[in-house]
Every structure is written in structure tokens, then in C-alpha cells.
C-alpha positions as CSV (number, residue, x, y, z in Angstrom):
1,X,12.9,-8.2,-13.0
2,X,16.6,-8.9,-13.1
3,X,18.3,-8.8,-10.1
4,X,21.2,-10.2,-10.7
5,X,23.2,-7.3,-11.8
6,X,21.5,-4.9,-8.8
7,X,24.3,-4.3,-6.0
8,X,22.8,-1.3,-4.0
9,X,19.1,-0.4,-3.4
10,X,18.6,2.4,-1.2
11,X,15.1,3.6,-0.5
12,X,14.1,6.4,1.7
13,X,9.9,7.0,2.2
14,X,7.3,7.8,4.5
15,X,5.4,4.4,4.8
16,X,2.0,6.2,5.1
17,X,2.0,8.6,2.4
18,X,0.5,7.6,-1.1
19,X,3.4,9.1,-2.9
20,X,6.1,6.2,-1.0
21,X,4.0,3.5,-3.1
22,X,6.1,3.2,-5.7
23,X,8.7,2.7,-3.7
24,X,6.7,0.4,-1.5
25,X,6.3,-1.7,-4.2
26,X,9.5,-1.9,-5.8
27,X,10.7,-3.3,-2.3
28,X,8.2,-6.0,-2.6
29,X,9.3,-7.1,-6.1
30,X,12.8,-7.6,-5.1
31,X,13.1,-11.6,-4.5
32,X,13.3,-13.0,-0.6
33,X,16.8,-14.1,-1.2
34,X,18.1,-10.8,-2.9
35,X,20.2,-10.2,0.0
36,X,21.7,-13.6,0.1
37,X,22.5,-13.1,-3.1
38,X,24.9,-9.6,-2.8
39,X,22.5,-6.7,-3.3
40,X,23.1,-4.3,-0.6
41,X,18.9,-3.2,0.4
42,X,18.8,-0.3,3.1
43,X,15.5,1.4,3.4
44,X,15.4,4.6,5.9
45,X,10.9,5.4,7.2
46,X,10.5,8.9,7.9
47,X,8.3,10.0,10.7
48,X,4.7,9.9,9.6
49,X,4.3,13.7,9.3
50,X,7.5,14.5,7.3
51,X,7.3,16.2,4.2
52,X,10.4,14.9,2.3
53,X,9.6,13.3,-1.2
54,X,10.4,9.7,-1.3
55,X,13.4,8.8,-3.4
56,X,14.5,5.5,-4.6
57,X,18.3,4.8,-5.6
58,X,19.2,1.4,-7.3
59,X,23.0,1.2,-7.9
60,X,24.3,-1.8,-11.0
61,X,26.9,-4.1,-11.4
62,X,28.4,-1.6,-13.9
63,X,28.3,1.2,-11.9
64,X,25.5,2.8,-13.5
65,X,23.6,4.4,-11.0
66,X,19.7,5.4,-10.6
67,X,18.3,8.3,-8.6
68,X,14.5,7.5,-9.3
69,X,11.7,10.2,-7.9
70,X,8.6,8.2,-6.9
71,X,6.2,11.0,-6.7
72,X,6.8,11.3,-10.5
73,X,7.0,7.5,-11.9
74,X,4.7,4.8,-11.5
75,X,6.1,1.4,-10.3
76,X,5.5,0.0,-13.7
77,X,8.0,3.0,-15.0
78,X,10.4,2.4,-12.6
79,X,10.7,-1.6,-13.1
80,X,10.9,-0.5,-16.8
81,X,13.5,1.2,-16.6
82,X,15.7,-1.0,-14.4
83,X,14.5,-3.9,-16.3
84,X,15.9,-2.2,-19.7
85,X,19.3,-2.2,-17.9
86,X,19.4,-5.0,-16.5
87,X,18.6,-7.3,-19.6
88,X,21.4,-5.0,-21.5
89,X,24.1,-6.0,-19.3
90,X,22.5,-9.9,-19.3
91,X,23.0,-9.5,-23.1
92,X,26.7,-7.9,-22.6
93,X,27.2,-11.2,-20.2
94,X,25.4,-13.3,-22.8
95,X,28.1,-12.4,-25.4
96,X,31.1,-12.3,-23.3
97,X,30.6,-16.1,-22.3
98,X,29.5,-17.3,-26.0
């Protein structure tokens, strides 16, 4: 995954249910030195009993913005479809420096 291009992630999930994997996971793809490198991660745990869906927000470099709903999407969906983006704008970067 391409995280160059990734300024904001923003992850809000109950650790302990099975839908928050997805969002789990996502967290653990994202490189050790992600925020080193400018990518702003803030991750909110609800209380183990809470009831609220898990949602995943990843914000890009060209403003493009995605509100991602875990219970629906697998983690394979969701790197997918940030990957797709994320190569786009490396192509964009690709032909503005060539």
C-alpha cells in the first residue's frame, strides 16, 4: 500500500468486536514510520459494550477524502480501494516530474 500520499487516518472502533477487524487491520498495514513521515493517525476505542459501527476515514494528499464502513468491506476491499488512489496520484506525480 501507498502511503505516501495518505495525510489523515482516523479510525474509530470497538477493539473487541469482530466487525472493528477491518479496521484493526488496516492499522497494522500502515508502515512503523507512517507518522514520521506526515500522516496524521488518530484512533478513538470505544467502551467494550458500545454499539456504534466502526468507521474508518483516510484523508489524501489531494484532498480526496474516504469515509469507509468496516462492517460492510473487507480489509482486502478497503486496501483496494485506497491502493487504486494512491497509485493514481503516483502516476499524476510520475508525469509531472518526467
Amino acid at each position: 500500500m501507498i502511503t505516501r500520499f495518505i495525510t489523515d487516518v482516523t479510525t474509530r472502533f470497538n477493539p473487541f468486536s469482530p466487525q472493528a477487524r477491518s479496521a484493526r487491520l488496516f492499522l497494522s498495514f500502515l508502515p512503523p514510520n507512517a507518522r514520521l513521515s506526515g500522516v496524521n493517525i488518530t484512533t478513538q476505542l470505544l467502551p467494550r459494550h458500545s454499539a456504534d459501527p466502526p468507521t474508518l476515514y483516510v484523508k489524501f494528499k489531494d484532498g480526496k477524502e474516504m469515509n469507509i464502513d468496516c462492517t460492510k468491506t473487507n480489509i482486502k476491499s478497503i486496501v483496494e480501494e485506497v491502493d487504486r488512489h494512491s497509485r493514481m496520484l503516483q502516476k499524476n506525480a510520475d508525469l509531472a516530474d518526467g
